[in-house]
C-alpha positions as CSV (number, residue, x, y, z in Angstrom):
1,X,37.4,-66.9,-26.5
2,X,34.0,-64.4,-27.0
3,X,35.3,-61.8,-28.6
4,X,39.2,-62.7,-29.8
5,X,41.2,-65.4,-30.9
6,X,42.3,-68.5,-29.1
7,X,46.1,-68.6,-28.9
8,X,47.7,-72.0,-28.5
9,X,50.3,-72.0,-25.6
10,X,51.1,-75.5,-25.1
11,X,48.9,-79.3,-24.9
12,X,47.1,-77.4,-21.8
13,X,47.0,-73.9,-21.7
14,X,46.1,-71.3,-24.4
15,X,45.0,-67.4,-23.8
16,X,42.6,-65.5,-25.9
17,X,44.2,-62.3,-27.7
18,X,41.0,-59.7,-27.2
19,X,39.3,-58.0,-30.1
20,X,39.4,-54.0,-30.0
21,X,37.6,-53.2,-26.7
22,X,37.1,-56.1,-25.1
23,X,38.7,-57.4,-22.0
24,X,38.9,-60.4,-19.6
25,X,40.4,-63.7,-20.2
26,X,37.6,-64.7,-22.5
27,X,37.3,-61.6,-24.0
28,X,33.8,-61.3,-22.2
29,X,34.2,-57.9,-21.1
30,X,33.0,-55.1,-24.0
31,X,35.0,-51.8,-22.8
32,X,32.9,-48.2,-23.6
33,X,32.9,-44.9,-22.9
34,X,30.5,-44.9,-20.4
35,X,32.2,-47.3,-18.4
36,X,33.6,-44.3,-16.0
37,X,30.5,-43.0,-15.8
38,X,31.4,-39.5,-17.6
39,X,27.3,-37.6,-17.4
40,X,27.4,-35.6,-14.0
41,X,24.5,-35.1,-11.9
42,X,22.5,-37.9,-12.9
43,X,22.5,-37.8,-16.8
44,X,22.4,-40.8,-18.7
45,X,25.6,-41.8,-20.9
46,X,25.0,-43.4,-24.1
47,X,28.3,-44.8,-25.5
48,X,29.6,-43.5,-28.7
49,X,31.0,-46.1,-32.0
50,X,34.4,-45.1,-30.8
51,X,35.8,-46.0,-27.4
52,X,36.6,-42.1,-26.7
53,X,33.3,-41.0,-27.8
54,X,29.4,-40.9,-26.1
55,X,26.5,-38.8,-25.7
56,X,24.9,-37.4,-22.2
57,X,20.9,-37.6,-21.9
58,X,20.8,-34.4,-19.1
59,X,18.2,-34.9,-15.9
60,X,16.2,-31.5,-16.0
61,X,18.0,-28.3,-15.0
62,X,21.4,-29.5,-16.1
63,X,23.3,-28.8,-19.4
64,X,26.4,-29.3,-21.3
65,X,28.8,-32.2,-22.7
66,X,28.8,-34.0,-19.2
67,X,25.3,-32.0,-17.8
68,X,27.7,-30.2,-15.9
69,X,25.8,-27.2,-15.6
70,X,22.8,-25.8,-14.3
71,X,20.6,-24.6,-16.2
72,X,19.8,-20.9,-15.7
73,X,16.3,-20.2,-17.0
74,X,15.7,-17.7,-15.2
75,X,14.1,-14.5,-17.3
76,X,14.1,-11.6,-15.4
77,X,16.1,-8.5,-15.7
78,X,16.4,-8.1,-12.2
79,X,18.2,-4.7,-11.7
80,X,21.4,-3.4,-9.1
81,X,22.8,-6.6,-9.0
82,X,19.9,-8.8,-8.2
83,X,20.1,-12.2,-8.8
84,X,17.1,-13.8,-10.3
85,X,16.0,-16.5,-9.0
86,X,13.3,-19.6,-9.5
87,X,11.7,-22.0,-6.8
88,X,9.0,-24.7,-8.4
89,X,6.3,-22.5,-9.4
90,X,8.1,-18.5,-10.2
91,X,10.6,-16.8,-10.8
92,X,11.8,-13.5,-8.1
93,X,14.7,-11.1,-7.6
94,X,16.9,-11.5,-4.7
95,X,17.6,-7.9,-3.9
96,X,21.4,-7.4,-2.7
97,X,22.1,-5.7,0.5
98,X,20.8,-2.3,1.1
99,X,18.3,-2.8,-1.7
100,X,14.2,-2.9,-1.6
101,X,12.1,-5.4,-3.6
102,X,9.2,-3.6,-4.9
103,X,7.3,-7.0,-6.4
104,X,4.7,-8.2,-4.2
105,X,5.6,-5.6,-2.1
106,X,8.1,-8.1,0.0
107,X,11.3,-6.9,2.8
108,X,14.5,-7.7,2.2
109,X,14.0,-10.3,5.1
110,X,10.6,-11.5,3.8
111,X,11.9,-12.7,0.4
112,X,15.4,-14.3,2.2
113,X,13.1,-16.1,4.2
114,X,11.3,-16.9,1.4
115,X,14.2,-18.3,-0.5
116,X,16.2,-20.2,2.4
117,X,13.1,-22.6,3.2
């Protein structure tokens, strides 16, 4: 047995009785947190001492416990219900409907465009 005790069962078999968190009929198999693969959207689990505990390592734009979130760094104040919004080198308002962007002097249709590719 790796990781448990060898129990005698009779002149031929025995059976190993498995430390905490290990597994298998040797006791080969180390049981974590992780093993479920808790971190969403690509993050990274590290398990924790306990069986119940770990850590996620986020991949960039997600956050929280299980990087279940993306991240909103979005900075402007973008005003009548705008939604601000990023691409890889700025950040923009999305106008809603019926309103005019006046930023770079862009339509309604130009920045949808704009946003859709």
């Amino acid at each position: 047995c790796n990781k448990g005790q060898c129990i005698i069962v009779n002149d031929v078999y025995y059976s190993c009785e498995c430390s905490k968190y290990y597994v298998g009929s040797h006791c080969e198999t180390k049981l974590d947190s992780c093993i479920y693969s808790p971190c969403k959207n690509g993050g990274t689990c590290t398990p924790g001492a306990d069986l119940n505990e770990f850590s996620c390592k986020c991949s960039k734009g997600f956050t929280g416990d299980t990087c279940e979130t993306i991240e909103d760094k979005c900075s402007l104040n973008c005003l009548n219900n705008g939604a601000c919004m990023q691409d890889d080198t700025e950040e923009f308002c999305l106008c809603s409907k019926g309103m005019n962007i006046v930023s770079k002097n862009l339509t309604l249709t130009e920045e949808l465009s704009r946003f859709s590719r």
